[in-house]
PyMOL CGO cylinders between C-alpha atoms (Angstrom):
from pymol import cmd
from pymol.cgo import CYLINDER

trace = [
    CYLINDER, 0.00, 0.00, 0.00, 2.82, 2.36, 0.75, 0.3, 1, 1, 1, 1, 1, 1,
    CYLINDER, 2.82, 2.36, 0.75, 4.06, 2.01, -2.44, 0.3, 1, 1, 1, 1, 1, 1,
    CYLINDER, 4.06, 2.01, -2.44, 0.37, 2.53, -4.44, 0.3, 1, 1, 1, 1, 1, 1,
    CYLINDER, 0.37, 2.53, -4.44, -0.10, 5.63, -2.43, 0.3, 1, 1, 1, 1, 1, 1,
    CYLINDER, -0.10, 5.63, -2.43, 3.14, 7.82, -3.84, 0.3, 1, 1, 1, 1, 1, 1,
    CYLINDER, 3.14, 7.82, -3.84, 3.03, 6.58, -7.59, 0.3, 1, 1, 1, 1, 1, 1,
    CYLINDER, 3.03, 6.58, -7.59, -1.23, 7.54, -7.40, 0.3, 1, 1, 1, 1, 1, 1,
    CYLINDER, -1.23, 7.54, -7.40, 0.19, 11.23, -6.35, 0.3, 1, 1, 1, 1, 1, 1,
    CYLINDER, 0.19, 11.23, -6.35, 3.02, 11.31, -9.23, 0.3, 1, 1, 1, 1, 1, 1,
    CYLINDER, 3.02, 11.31, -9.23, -0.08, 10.05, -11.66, 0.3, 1, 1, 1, 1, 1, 1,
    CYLINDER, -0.08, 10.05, -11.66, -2.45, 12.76, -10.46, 0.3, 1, 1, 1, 1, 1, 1,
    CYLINDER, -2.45, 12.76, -10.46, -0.10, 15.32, -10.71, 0.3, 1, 1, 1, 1, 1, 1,
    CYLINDER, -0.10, 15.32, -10.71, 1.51, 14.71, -13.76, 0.3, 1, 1, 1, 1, 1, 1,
    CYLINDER, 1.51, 14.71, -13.76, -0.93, 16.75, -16.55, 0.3, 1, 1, 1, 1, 1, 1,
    CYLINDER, -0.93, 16.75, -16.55, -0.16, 19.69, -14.27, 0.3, 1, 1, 1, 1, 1, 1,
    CYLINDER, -0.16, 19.69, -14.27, 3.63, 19.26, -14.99, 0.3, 1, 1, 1, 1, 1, 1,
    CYLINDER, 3.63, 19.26, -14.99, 2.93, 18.82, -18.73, 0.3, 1, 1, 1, 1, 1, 1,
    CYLINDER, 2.93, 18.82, -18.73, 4.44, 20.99, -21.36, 0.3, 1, 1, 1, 1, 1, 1,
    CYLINDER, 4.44, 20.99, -21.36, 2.56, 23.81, -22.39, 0.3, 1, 1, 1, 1, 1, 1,
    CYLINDER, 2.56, 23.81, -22.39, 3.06, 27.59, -22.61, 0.3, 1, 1, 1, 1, 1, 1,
    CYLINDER, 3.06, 27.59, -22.61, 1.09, 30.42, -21.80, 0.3, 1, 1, 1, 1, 1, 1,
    CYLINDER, 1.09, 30.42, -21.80, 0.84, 33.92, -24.14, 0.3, 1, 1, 1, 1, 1, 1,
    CYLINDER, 0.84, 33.92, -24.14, -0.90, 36.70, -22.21, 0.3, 1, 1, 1, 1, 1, 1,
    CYLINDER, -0.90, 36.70, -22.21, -2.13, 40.32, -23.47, 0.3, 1, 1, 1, 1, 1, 1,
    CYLINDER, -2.13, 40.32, -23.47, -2.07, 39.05, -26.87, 0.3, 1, 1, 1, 1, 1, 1,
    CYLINDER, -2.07, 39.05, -26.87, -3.53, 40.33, -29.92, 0.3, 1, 1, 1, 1, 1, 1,
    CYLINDER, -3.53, 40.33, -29.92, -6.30, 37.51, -31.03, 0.3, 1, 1, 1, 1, 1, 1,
    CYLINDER, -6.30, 37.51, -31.03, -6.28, 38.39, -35.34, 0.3, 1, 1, 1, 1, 1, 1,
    CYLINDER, -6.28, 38.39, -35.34, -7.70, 35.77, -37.93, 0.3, 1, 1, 1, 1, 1, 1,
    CYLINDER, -7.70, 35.77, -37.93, -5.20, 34.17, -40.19, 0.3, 1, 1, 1, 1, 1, 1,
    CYLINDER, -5.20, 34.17, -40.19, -6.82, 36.69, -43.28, 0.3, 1, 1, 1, 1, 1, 1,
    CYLINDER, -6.82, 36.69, -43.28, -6.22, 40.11, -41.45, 0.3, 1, 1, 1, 1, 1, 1,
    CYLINDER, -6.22, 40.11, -41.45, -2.95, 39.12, -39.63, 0.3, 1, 1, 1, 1, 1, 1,
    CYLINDER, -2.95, 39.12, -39.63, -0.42, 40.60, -42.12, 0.3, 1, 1, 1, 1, 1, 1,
    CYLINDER, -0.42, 40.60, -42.12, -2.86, 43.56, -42.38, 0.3, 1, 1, 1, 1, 1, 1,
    CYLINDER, -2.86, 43.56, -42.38, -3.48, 44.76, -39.11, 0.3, 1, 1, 1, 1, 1, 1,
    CYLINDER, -3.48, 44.76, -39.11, -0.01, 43.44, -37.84, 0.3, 1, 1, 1, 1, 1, 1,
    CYLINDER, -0.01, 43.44, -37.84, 1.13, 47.02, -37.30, 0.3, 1, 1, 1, 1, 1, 1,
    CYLINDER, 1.13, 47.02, -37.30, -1.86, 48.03, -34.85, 0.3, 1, 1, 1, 1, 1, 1,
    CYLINDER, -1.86, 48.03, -34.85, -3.90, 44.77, -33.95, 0.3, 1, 1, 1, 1, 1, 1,
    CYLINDER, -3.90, 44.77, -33.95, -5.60, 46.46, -31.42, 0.3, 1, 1, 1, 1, 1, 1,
    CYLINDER, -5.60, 46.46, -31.42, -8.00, 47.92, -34.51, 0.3, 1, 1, 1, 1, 1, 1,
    CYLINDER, -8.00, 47.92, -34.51, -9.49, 44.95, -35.79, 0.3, 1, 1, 1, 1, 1, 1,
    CYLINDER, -9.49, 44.95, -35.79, -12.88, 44.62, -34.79, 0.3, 1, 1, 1, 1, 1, 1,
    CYLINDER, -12.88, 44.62, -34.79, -14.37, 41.51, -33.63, 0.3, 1, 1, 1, 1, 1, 1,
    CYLINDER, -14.37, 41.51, -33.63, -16.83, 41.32, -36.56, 0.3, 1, 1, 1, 1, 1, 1,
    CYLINDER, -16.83, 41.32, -36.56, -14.01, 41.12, -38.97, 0.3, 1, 1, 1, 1, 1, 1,
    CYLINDER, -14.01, 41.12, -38.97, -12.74, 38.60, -37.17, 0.3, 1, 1, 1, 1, 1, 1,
    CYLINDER, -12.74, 38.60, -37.17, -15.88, 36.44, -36.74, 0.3, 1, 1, 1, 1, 1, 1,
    CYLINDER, -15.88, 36.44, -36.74, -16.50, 37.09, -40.48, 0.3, 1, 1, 1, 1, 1, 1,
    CYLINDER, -16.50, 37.09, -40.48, -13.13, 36.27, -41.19, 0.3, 1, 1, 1, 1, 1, 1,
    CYLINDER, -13.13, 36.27, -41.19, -13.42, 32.53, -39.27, 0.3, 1, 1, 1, 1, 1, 1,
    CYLINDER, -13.42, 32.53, -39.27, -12.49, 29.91, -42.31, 0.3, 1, 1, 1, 1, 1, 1,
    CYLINDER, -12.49, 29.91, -42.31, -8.67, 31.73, -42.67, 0.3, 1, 1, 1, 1, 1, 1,
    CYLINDER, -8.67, 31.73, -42.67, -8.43, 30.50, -38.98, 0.3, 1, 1, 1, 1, 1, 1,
    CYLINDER, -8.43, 30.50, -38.98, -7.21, 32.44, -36.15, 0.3, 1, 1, 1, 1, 1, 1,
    CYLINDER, -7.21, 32.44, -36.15, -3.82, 32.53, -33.96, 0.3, 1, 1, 1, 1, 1, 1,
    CYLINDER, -3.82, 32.53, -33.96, -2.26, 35.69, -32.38, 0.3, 1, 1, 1, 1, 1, 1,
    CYLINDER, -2.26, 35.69, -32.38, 0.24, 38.53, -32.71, 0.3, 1, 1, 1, 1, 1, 1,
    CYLINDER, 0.24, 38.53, -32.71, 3.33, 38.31, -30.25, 0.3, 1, 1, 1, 1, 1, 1,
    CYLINDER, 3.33, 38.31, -30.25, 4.55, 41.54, -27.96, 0.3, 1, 1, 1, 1, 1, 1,
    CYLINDER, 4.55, 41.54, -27.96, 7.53, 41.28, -30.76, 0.3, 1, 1, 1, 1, 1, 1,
    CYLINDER, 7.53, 41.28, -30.76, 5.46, 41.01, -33.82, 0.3, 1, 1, 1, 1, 1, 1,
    CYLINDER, 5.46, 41.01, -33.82, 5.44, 37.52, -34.63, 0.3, 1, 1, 1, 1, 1, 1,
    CYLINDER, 5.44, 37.52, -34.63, 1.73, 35.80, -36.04, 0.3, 1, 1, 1, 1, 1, 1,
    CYLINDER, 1.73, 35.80, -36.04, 1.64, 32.37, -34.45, 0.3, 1, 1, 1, 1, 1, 1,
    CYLINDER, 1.64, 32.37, -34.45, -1.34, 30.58, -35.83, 0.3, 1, 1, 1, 1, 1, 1,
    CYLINDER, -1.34, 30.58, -35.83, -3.95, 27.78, -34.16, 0.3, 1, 1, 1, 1, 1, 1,
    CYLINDER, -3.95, 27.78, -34.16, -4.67, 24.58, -34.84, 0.3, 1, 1, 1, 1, 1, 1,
    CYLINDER, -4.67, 24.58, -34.84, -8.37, 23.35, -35.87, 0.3, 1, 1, 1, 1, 1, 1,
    CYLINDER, -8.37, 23.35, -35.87, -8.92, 22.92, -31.69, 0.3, 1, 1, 1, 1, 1, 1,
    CYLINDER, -8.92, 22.92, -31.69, -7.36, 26.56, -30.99, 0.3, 1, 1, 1, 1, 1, 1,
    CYLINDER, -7.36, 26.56, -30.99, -9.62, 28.10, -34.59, 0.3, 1, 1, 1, 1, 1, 1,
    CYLINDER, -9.62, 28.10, -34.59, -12.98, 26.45, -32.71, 0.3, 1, 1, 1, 1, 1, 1,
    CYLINDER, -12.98, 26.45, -32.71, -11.92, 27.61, -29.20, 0.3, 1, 1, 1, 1, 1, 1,
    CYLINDER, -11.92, 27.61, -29.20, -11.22, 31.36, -30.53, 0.3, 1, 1, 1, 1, 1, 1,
    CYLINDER, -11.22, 31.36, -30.53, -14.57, 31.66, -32.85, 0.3, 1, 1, 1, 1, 1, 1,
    CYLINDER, -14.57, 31.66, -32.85, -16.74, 30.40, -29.75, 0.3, 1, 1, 1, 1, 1, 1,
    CYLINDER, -16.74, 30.40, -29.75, -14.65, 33.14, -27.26, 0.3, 1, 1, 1, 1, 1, 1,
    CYLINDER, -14.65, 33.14, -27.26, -15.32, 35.97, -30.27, 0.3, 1, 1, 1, 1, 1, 1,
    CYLINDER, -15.32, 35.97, -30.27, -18.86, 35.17, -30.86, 0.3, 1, 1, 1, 1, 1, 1,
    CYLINDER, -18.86, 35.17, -30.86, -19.42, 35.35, -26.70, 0.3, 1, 1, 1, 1, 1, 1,
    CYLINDER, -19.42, 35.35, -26.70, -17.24, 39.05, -26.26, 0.3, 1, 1, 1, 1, 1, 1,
    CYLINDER, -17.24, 39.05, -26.26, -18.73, 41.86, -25.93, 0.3, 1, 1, 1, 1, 1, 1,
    CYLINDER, -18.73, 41.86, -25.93, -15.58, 43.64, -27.17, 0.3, 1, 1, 1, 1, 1, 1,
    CYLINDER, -15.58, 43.64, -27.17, -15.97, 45.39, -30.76, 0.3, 1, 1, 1, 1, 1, 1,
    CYLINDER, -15.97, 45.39, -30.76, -11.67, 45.88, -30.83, 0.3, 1, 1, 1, 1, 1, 1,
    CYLINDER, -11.67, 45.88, -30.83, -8.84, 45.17, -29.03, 0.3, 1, 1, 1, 1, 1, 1,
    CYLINDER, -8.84, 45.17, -29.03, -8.85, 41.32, -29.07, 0.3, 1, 1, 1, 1, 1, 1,
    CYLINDER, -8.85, 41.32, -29.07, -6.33, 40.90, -26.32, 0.3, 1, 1, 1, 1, 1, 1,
    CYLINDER, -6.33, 40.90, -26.32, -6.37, 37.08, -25.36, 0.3, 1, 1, 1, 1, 1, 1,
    CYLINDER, -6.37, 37.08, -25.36, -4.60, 34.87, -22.92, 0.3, 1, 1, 1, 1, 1, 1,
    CYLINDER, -4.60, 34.87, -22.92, -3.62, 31.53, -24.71, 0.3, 1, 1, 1, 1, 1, 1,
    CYLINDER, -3.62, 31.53, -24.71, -2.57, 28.30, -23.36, 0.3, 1, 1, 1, 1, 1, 1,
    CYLINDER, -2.57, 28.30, -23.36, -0.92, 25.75, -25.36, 0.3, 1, 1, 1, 1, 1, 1,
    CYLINDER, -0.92, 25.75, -25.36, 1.76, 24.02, -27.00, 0.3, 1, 1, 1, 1, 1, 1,
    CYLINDER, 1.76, 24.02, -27.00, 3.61, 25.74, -30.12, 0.3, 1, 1, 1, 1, 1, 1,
    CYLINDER, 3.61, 25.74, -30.12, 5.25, 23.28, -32.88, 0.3, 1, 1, 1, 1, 1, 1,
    CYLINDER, 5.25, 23.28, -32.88, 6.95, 25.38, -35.20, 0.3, 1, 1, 1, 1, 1, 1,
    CYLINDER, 6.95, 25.38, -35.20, 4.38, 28.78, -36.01, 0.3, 1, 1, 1, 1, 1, 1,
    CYLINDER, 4.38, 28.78, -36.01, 1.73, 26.32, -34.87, 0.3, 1, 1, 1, 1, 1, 1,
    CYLINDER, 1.73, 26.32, -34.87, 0.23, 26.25, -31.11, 0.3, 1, 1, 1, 1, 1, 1,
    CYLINDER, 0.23, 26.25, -31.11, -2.22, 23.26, -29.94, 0.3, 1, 1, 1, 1, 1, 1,
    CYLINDER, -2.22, 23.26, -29.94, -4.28, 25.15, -28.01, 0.3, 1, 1, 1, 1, 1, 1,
    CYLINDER, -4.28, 25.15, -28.01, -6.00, 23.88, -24.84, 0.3, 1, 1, 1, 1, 1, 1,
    CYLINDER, -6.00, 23.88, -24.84, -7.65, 27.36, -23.96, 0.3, 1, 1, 1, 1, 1, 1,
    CYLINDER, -7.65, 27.36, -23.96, -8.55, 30.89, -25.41, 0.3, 1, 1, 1, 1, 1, 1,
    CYLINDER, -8.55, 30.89, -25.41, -9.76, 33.46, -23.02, 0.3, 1, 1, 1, 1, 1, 1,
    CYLINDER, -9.76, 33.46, -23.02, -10.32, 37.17, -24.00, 0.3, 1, 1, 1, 1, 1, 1,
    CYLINDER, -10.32, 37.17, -24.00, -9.91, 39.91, -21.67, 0.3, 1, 1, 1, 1, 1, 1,
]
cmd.load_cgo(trace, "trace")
């Protein structure tokens, strides 16, 4: 039993130690407007990007860089645009994984 008890702890805990990464007071752009609007995200309006949804979506870095989402991340931010309130200034916390320009996102909150 002493020996069940410790590895059940290490199993529980291990999906908090899992990689991931975490982007916050980023610019949430769809993949059409991104190269556009890369200079001053904070104009794009959240209609454009809602009517913008089948280019995908993904977000512009403090340092310029577009970094786009995977199908997952694309649902996650259309769902999180539809809900806001916001009509500009998409700023987004993102949690994920990034493979290459690509992050696997496991959650898109606006703020």
């Amino acid at each position: 039993m002493k020996r069940f008890i410790p590895f059940v702890l290490i199993a529980l805990s291990a999906p908090a130690f899992a990689g991931g990464e975490t982007w916050k007071n980023v610019s949430l752009v769809d993949t059409m407007c991104s190269a556009k609007v890369k200079a001053d995200p904070d104009t794009h309006t959240t209609a454009c990007a809602i009517g913008c949804e089948k280019g995908g979506y993904g977000i512009i870095t403090a340092d310029g860089v577009y970094l786009k989402f995977d199908e997952s991340g694309n649902t996650k931010a259309l769902a999180a645009l539809k809900a806001s309130k916001k009509k500009d200034h998409l700023r987004a916390v993102v949690m994920g994984e990034l493979s290459g320009d690509t992050i696997k996102v496991t959650s898109v909150t606006l703020e």
